[in-house]
Each structure stands twice: as C-alpha cells, then as structure tokens.
N, C-alpha and C positions, 0 to 999 in steps of 0.2 A: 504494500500500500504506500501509497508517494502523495504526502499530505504540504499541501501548500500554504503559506505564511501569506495573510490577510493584507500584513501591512506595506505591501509594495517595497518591502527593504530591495535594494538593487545586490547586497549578500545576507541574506536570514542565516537569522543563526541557527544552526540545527540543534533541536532538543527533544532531548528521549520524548515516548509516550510513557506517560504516568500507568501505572497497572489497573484495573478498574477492579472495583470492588467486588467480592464473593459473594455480596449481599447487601444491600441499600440499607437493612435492617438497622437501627441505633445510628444511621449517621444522618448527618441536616446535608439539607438540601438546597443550596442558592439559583436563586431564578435570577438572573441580570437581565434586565429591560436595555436595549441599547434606545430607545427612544424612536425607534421608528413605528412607521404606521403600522398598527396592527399587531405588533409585535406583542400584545399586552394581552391579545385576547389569546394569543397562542400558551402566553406562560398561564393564565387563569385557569386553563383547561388541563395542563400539566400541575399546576397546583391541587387542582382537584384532585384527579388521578394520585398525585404522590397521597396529599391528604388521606383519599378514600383505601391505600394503602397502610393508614396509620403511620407516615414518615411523617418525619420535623420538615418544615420549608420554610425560608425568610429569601425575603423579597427585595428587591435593590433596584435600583434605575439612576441610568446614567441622564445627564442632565439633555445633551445633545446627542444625536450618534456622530457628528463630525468630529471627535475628539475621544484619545481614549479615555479610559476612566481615569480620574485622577487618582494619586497615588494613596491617600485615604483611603479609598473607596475598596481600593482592591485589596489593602493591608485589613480593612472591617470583613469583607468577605471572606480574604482566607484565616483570619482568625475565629471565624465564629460557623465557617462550615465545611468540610468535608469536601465535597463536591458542588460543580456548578453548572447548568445550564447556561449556555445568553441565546435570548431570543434576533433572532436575523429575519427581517421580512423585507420582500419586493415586492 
C-alpha cells in the first residue's frame, strides 16, 4: 500500500503506520471536524455508531480547513485520546 502525504510537501517525510488497535474497546475516540461542508454530519453518524457501540468519543473542530490544526489542538487531542478520525468532504 503507497499512502500519500496530504500536505503537498515537495519531500514528505516518511512515517511508519501506527499499529491499529485489537479492539476499540476502553479506548476514546477523537472525531476532528476539518470544517468543511458537511463534514459534521459524517462525524454525527460515526459518533452515533461509536456511541451505540458503548465507546468514549470527544469531538474537536478545527477553526478553518485552510490551515492545519494548530498546535494546541493537536497536543489536547493526543493527550486525551487514543485514536482519531478527521472528517474530509467534497
């Protein structure tokens, strides 16, 4: 699999994949809003679903999607979960 870097770097850095978990079970869940359209109603419905799984989820959104998150943002996410979704819509 040949996974490509989002951010237009002209050399991306290359960085392992993280291992995925054996089980979602006891870990939270981050849903990242990049603020595009629609993007909100895709996490709502993954929230549910994790929800109706009885998982933890906390929710975040970034201010703009022109911008990454800033570095708050992403130091509160990885401190307080596990794993993350971000929602991407066209």
């Amino acid at each position: 699999m040949k996974l490509l870097d989002p951010t237009n770097e002209t050399k991306p850095t290359l960085r392992p994949r993280n291992a995925r978990p054996a089980s979602l079970d006891g870990l939270t869940i981050g849903l990242l809003d990049i603020s595009k359209s629609r993007g909100n109603l895709f996490l709502d419905e993954l929230e549910a679903q994790f929800a109706g799984r009885g998982l933890t989820v906390k929710r975040y959104a970034k201010p703009t999607y022109a911008h990454p998150a800033s570095v708050p943002l992403q130091q509160q996410i990885a401190t307080e979960c596990d794993l993350v979704v971000e929602a991407l819509a066209d």
